[in-house]
Structures are given as C-alpha cells and as structure tokens.
N, C-alpha and C positions, 0 to 999 in steps of 0.2 A: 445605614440599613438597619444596623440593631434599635437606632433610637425612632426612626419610622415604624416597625418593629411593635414595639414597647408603645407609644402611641396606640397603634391602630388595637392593641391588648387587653389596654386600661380603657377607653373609651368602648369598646366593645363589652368590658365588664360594666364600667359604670353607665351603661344603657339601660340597665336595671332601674334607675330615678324615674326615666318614665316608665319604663315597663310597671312599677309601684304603683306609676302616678294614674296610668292607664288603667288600672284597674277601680281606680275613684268612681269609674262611669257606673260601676254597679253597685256603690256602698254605702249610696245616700242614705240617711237614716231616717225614714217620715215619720217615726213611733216617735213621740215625743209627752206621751202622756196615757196614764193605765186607761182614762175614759173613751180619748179618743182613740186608742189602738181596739177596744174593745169594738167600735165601731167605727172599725175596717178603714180609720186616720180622714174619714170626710169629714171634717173637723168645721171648716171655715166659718160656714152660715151656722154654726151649733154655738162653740168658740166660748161655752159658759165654765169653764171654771178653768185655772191657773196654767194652762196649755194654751191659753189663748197665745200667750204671749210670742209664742210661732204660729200657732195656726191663723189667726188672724185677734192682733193687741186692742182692736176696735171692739170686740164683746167686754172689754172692761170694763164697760159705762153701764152693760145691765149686769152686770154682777152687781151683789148687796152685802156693804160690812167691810171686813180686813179678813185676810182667809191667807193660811202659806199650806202649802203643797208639797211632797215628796214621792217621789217614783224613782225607782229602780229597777230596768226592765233586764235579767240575762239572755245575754246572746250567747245559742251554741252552736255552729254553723259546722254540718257535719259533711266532708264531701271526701272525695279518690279522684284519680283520674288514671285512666288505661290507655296505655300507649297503642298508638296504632301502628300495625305489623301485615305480616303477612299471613296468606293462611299454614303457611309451614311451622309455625311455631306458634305459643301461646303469647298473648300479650303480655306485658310488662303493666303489673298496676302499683301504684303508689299511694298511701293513705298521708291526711294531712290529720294533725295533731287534733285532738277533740278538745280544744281547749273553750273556756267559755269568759264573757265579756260583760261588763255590765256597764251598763247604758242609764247616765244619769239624767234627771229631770228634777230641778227644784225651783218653787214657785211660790213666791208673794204676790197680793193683789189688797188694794183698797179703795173701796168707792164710798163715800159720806153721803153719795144721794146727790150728790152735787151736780157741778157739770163736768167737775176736772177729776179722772180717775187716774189711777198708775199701779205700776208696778215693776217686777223683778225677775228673771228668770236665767235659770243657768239650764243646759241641755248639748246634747252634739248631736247637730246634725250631719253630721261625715265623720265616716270610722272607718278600720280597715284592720283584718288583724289573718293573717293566713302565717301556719309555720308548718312545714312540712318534715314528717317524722324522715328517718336515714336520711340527712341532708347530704353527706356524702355521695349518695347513691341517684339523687331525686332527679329525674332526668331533666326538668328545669330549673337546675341552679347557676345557670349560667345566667339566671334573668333574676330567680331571688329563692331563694329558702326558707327565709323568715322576714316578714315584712308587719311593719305596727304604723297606721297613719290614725292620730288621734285629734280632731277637731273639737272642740267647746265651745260653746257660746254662752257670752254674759250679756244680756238683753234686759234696759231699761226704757221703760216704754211708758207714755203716756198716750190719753185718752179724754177728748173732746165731745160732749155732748152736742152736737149742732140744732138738734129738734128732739123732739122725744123720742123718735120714730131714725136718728140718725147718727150715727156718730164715725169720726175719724181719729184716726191714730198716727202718732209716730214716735220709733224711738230708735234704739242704736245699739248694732251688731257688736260688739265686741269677742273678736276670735283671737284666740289660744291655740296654736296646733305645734306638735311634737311630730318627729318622724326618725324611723330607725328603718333599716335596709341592711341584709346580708346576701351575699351570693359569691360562688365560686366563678374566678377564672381557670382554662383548663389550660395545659401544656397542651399545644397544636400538634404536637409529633405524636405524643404518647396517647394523647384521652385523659391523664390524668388529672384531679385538682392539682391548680400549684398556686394559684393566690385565693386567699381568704380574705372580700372584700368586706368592711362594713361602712355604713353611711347612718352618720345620726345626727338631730342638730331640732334646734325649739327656733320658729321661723318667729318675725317680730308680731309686737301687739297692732293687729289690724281692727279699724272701724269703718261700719259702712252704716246706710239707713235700713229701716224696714217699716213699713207702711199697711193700714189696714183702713178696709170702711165695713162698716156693718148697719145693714138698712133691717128695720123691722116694723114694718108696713102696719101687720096684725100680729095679735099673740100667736098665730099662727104660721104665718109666713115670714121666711128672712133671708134677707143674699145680703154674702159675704166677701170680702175681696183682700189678700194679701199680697204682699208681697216683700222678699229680701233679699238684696242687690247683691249681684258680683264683689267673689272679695280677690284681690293679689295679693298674698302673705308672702314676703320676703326671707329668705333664709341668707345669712351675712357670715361669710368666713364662719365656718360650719366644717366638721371634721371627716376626713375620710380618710380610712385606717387602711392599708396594704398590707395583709401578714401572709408571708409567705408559708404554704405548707410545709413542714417537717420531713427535708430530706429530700426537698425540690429542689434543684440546684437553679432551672428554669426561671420558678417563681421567684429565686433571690437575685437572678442576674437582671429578671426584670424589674424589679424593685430596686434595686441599687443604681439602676439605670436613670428610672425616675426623680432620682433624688431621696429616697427612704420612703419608711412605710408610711410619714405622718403627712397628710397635704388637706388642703382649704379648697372647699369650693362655696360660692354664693349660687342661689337660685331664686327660681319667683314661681309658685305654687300657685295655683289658679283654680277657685271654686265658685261655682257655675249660682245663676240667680236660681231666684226659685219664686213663682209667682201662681195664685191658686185661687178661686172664682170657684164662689157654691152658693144652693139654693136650700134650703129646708122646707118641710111643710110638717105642720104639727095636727093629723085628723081628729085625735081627740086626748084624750090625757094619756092612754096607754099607749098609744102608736105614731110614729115620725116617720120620715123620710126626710136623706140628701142624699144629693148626688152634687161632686165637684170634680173638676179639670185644674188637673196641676200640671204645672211646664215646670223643666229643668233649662236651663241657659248653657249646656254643654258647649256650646260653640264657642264660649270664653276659655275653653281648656284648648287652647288652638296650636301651642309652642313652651316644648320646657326649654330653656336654655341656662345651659350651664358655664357659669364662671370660675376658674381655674386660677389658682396664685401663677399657675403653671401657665402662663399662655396658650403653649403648645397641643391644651389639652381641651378648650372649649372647644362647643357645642354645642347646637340648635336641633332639638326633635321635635318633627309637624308631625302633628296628630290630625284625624283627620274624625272628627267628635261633630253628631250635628243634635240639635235640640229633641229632647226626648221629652213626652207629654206622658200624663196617662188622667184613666176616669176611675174614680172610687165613690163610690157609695156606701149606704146604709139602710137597714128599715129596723126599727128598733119598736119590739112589741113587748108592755110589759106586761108579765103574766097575770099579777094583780096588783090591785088599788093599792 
C-alpha cells in the first residue's frame, strides 16, 4: 500500500514536465530581429537583412556584400494571478517574480552578386522563464514554482538564385535546449509541503531542415514562403532531485521509499513546425505593405512520456494541442526621404 502510495505521489508531482511543457503553446518567440519586430514580425516577403535567416533564408540572394548582425531584445513579462473564491472572503492573489530575459539574435550574411548566397544565424525561437515569488505559499506549486525552458537555434543556410526574379533556399536547424523544473509535493493529510522536487537536464544536439522561397516579380512586389520542421529533442538519463522538506517525516518516508532523493529520468520534448506565406507591396519609396499567415504545428506536441530507471514510475501525458495560425502585418510609412 505504502509503495502504491509513493508512486501515485511522485508521478503526481512530476506531472509538472508537462504541465512546463504545456505551457510551450504560448512561448513561441516570433521576434527574432530589431527590423522585423519593429514591423509587427511580417517578415517573410521583406526578409532583407540578417533575420532572413528565420523569417524566410531565400531573401539572401537579394541581399548585397557580407553584413553580420546583433540584436538583443529584453523580455520582462509582468503578470499575478487571483485565486478564485467565493464572495465571502477576498481573493487570494499571487505575484510572479519581475524578472527579465534577453532574447538573442545574431547574424552573418554573404552574397558576391552571384548565384550562391549564405549564411549564419543563431536565435530562440522557444523560451520560457515563469518564477513565482513566496514559492512556499504559491497556490500552484504542486505543478511548478520555477520553471526555465530555453531553446536556440544555430542555422546555416544557403541560398540559390534560380532566375532573377526567384530564388530558394535551404539550410539546417540546429537546436540546443536546456530545461530546469521545480515544484512542491504536499503531505495529503496535513497540506503541507513535504517534498521539494527539481527537474533539470540539457536534451541532445537536434537537426532538422528549414526551407524558403522568395519570388520578386517587380521591385515592387514579392511573396515569400518559409518554413521550419518539427523538432523531437531527446533528454537521456537526466537528473531528478527528491529533497525532502525540513521536519517532514512524510516527505522522508516517501523518499526513502523510492529509493533516495537522486533518480533518472529520459524524455522526448516535442516542438511544433512552423511554416509562414507573405506578400509585400512597395507604393512608392516611402510606403509598403505586408501581410503574412503563419502556422504553428502544435499537433506534434501530442504526448510527453516519461522514462524512469524506476520502472515503477513511467508515464505517458496526451495533450490534447491542435494547430494554431495567426495573420501579421505591416504598413511601413517613412516620414522623409
């Protein structure tokens, strides 16, 4: 009974890997360059300087010269949340930490005028960074307190002139991602915290493709089309810590139960494609327009499952994630010549 017990404990705490991982559906990063965030990330059909290399690697071919590029964007993501009650007493609110994040972008690019262009780029597009102040107290830390999911990409990409008027691209994702996970299990009888979980671990080096076409009919008109594939980044015997709280008798009989604090688990991290179609029109030298449609592939986030050295202790969580679109534009007026 104790060891059924202690199972259904620890798997109920470390529900939190997806509960983390579930929160990926809103942390996609589209800002990936000072020009194109400036106008509002409809990047695609624009795609002219060292952001191409996400927004779409096919504008390398009308870039001119060798050019590298640095951006640094902070992120300070400011929020609470209020418990919901009743009207006989006040709500319960909780502040998360104000912490800030910075968001890198850096970019080489070379084109000799040729046919063959290339280049370089390092950027994340997926991040995730919530820590919630009085973790003690925070009414969901039975899911997570402090959670950091950090993606990178290292993208080399090359670039094919097909006509003047045309060109395609391809090159190759390389992702880098790091993840860390804390949260409290509680004593069922008391309420109290009694185990302090963490989860941390750097999943392997993953590659996928990422593909672009960029048509430029007139110096005034252009449609663009990217796209970058589904990745499954592996995490392999990766550490998850059980420390019991100070003076839990609870937490310690359940951890001793386990085997101690130190145990393995492997996973497989799943981030979603990402594919984006835009048109530009350019009226005259001061004034532009785009508008683009970008898809997310959430439906690839479908199942975290979890491997345990422990047997006893895997896990499969369905998710139930379906493809999320959206439309971004721009009108871009400049005041003078």
């Amino acid at each position: 009974m104790r060891n059924r017990f202690a199972k259904v404990l620890l798997l109920a705490g470390l529900i939190m890997v997806g509960a983390g991982a579930a929160h990926a559906a809103g942390f996609n990063i589209y800002e990936a360059g000072a020009r194109a965030t400036a106008l509002g990330c409809a990047f695609t059909a624009t795609a002219d300087d060292g952001s191409a290399l996400f927004y779409n690697p096919a504008g390398l071919s009308f870039l001119t010269g060798t050019k590298a590029s640095l951006n640094i964007m902070p992120v300070g993501p400011r929020f609470s949340f209020t418990e919901a009650t009743d009207m006989a007493s006040d709500p319960a609110s909780y502040d998360a930490a104000n912490n800030w994040y910075l968001v890198p972008g850096a970019y080489y690019t070379h084109n000799d005028g040729g046919k063959l262009s290339y280049g370089f780029g390092v950027y994340a597009p997926f991040g995730l960074g919530v820590e919630w102040l009085e973790p003690e107290t925070w009414i969901g830390r039975q899911v997570s307190y402090d959670v950091s999911i950090q993606t990178v990409y290292f993208t080399p990409a090359a670039s094919f002139l097909l006509r003047p008027d045309l060109a395609f691209s391809f090159g190759l994702d390389v992702a880098h991602q790091t993840l860390e996970l804390n949260k409290y299990s509680l004593n069922s009888v008391t309420g109290d915290n009694a185990i302090d979980t963490k989860i941390e671990g750097t999943g392997n080096w993953n590659v996928t493709p990422t593909l672009g076409v960029m048509y430029r009919s007139t110096e005034r008109f252009s449609f663009g089309m990217m796209y970058h594939h589904k990745k499954t980044i592996a995490y392999e015997d990766q550490d998850a810590t059980l420390t019991p709280e100070p003076g839990s008798t609870f937490g310690e009989t359940v951890v001793g139960t386990l085997g101690g604090s130190d145990q393995k688990i492997s996973a497989d991290f799943k981030i979603p494609y990402i594919m984006s179609f835009g048109a530009a029109y350019r009226f005259c030298e001061r004034m532009a327009l785009e508008v683009d449609y970008v898809r997310f592939g959430w439906e690839h986030f479908d199942e975290l499952y979890m491997d345990f050295d422990n047997d006893a202790l895997d896990q499969a969580i369905t998710f139930n994630y379906e493809n999320t679109w959206q439309a971004v534009s721009y009108t871009h007026l400049r005041a003078h010549e």
